[in-house]
N, C-alpha and C positions, 0 to 999 in steps of 0.2 A: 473508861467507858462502860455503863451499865449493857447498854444492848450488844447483844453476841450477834444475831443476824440483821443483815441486811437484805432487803426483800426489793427486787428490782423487778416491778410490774408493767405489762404491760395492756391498757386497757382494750387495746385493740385487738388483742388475740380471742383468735375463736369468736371472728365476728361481732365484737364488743363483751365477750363473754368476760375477760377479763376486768374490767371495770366490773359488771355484773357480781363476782365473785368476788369482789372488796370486804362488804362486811362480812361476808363469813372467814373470810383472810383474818381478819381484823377480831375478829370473835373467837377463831381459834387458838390466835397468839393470849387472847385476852384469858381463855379456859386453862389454858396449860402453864399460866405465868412466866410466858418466854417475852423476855427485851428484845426490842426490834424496833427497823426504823423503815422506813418504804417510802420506795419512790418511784414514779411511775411514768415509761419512755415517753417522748413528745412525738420522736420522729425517728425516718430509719435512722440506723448508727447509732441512738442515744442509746441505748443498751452495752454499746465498747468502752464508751466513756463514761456511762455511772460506774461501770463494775473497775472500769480504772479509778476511778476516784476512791470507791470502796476497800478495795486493798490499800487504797493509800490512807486510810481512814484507821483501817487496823480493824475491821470488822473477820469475825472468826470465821463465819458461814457467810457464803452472797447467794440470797435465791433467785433462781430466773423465776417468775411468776408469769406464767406465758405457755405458747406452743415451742414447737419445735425453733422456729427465729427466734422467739427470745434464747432462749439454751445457747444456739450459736451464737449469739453477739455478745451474752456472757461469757462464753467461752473463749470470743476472740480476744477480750477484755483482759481476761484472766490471763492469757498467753503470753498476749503483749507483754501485761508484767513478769510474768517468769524472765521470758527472755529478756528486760531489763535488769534482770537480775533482783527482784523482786520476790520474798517469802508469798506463798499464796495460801489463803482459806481455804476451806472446803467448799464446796459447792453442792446445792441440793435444790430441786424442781419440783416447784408445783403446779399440778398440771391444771390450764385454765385454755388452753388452746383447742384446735381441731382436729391437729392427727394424732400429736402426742409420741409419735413413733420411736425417738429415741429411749424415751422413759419406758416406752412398753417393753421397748427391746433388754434394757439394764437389771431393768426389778424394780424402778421404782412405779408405786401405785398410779393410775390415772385417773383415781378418784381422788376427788381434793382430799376428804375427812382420812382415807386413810393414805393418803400422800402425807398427811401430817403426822401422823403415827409412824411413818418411816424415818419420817425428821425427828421426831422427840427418842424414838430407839436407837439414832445415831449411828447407825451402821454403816462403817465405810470402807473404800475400796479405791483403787488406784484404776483410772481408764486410759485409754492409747487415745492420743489425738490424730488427727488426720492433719494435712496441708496440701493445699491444691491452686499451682500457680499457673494463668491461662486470663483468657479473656476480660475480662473485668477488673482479675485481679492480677496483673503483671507481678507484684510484690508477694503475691498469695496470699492465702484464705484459710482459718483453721477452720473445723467441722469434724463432729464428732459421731453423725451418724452413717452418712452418704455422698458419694459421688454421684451423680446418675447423668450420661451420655444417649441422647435422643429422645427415644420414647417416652421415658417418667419424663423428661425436661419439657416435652412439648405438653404431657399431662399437666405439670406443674401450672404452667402457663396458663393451662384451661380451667384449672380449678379453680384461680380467683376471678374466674365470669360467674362461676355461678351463686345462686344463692346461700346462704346460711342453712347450712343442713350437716348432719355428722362426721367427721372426717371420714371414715370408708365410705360410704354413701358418696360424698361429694368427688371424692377419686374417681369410684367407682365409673361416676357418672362422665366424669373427663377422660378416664381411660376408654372410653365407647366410643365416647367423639373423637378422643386421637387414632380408636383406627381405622377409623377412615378419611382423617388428615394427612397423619404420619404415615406413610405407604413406601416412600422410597428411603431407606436408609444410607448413607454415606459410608464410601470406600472409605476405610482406615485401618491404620495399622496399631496394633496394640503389643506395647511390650511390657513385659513383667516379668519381673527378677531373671533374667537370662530367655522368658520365652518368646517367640511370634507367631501373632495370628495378623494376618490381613486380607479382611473380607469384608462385606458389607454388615455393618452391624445393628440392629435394629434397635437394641439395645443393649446399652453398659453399663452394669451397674457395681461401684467399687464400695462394699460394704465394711463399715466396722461394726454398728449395730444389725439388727438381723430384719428388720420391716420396713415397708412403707407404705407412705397413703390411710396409714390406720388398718391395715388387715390382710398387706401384699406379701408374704414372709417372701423375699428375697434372697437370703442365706438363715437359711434357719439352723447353722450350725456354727454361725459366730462368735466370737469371746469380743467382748470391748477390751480384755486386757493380755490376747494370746501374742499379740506381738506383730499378728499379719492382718490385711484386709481378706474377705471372702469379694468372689471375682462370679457374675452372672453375665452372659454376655452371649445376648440371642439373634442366631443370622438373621438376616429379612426373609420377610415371609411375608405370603398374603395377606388382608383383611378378615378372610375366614379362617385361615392358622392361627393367625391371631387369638380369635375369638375360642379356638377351639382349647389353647394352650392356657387361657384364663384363669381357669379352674385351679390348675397343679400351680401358679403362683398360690392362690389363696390358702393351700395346704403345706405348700413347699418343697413339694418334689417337682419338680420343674426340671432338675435336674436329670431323671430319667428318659428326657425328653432326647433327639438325636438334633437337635436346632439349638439345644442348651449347650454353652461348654460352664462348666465350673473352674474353682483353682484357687491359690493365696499367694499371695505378695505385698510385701511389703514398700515397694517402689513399683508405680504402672506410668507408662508414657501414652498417652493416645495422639496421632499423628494422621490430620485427614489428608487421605491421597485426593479425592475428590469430592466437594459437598459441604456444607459446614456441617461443624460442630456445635447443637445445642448443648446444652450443660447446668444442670443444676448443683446446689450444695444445701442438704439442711432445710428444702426446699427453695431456698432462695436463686435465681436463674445469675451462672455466672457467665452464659456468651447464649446469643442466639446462632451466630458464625462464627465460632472460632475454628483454628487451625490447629493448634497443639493444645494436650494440658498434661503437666507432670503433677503426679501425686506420691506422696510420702508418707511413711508412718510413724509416727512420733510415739513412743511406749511410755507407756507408765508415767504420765504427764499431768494429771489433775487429781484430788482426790474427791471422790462424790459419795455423800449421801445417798444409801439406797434400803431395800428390805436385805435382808439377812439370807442365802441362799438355804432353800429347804435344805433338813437334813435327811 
């Protein structure tokens, strides 16, 4: 087989951005004399099953050409295989989405031209997967950048009302409206590697990469490959605390905050005493009610394509 990558697009991301961003896809492989073959999701889930079929193809690199969903459903693709006992490619992202948040987080570019340049300098790295079994997904869910419990989940939710606008912009603008939605946070208990907390939580968020939303640094002191998640997890509070604590997300000390706890682990249980449980993963919403969700950290599980860390 002359083509090395396999390029699995999706046109929907980023608001059709991703269709938009074809010929120059298509012109860049053409500049640099890379083989490549692309194909492009029809519907949710078609993104687990091209990337299965692609490792069964024998292809060396599979790119998610997408946001953040596509990366996970590549990702969950790729897993799958592993765990079939399956050799796996590398993987490498071009960014054609809205938030972009894992890539931002790793080092790879989220501008296409030099998202591509990352790809042709082939710099790679080994990352930790995640798996998170709960609501939707009884069997579990791989994801590589986020768990998020309440607050981002309810934001999540609001983000696809609105229009086609920037990914921090469009957060931005959902995280306003969630708080004066999201007001009452649900009793739960959270455990992590031997600790408990149980209180009402406003929000939980179990990171492996370090942002969300395009510009909420959440754990701004995360490794994709340290072996643990980074742990954000803020009591309830008013609509005006709320607003007030915005800011120290955006820079990333949030943590100095006394509503803030921080922490790492590599195994978290969240278990609601009273209330559901919303939940996302990767942005994608995995319970609006649920009651439990176990999360795990899987190390050194993929290898990705990315920039080369400054020296």
């Amino acid at each position: 087989m002359t083509n090395k990558y396999k390029v699995i697009l999706n046109p929907a991301a980023g608001h059709g951005n991703g269709l938009r961003s074809l010929p120059q896809i298509e012109k860049l492989f053409s500049q640099h004399g890379l083989g490549y073959n692309l194909v492009r999701t029809e519907r949710p889930g078609h993104g687990i099953e091209l990337s299965r079929q692609a490792v069964n193809e024998g292809y060396e690199v599979i790119l998610a050409a997408g946001g953040d969903g596509t990366v996970n459903e590549v990702v969950n693709g790729l897993m799958e295989c592993k765990q079939a006992g399956l050799p796996l490619p590398a993987m490498g992202v071009l960014c054609v989405g809205r938030g972009n948040d894992f890539s931002g987080s790793i080092g790879i570019p989220t501008i296409l031209e030099e998202g591509f340049q990352a790809l042709v300098k082939d710099h790679r790295r080994m990352i930790d997967i995640g798996r998170v079994v709960g609501g939707r997904y009884p069997q579990g869910r791989y994801f590589v950048n986020c768990v998020g419990v309440g607050f981002d989940a309810i934001a999540t939710i609001e983000v696809f009302k609105l229009p086609r606008w920037g990914g921090f912009l469009s957060f931005l603008v959902a995280v306003l409206k969630t708080v004066f939605l999201y007001n009452k946070a649900p009793l739960a208990t959270i455990e992590y590697d031997g600790n408990f907390i149980t209180q009402r939580s406003l929000l939980i968020s179990i990171m492996n990469g370090r942002r969300l939303g395009g510009g909420f640094i959440m754990a701004p002191d995360s490794k994709p490959d340290d072996g643990v998640f980074d742990l954000c997890i803020a009591e309830q509070m008013s609509s005006f605390q709320v607003l007030r604590i915005l800011p120290y997300f955006t820079r990333g000390t949030q943590g100095t905050q006394p509503s803030i706890k921080t922490g790492q682990a590599a195994r978290i249980t969240i278990t609601a005493q009273d209330g559901p449980l919303p939940a996302q993963t990767d942005g994608e919403i995995i319970c609006v009610d649920g009651t439990r969700l176990e999360v795990e950290l899987l190390p050194h599980q993929i290898e990705i394509i990315s920039e080369a860390p400054a020296s």
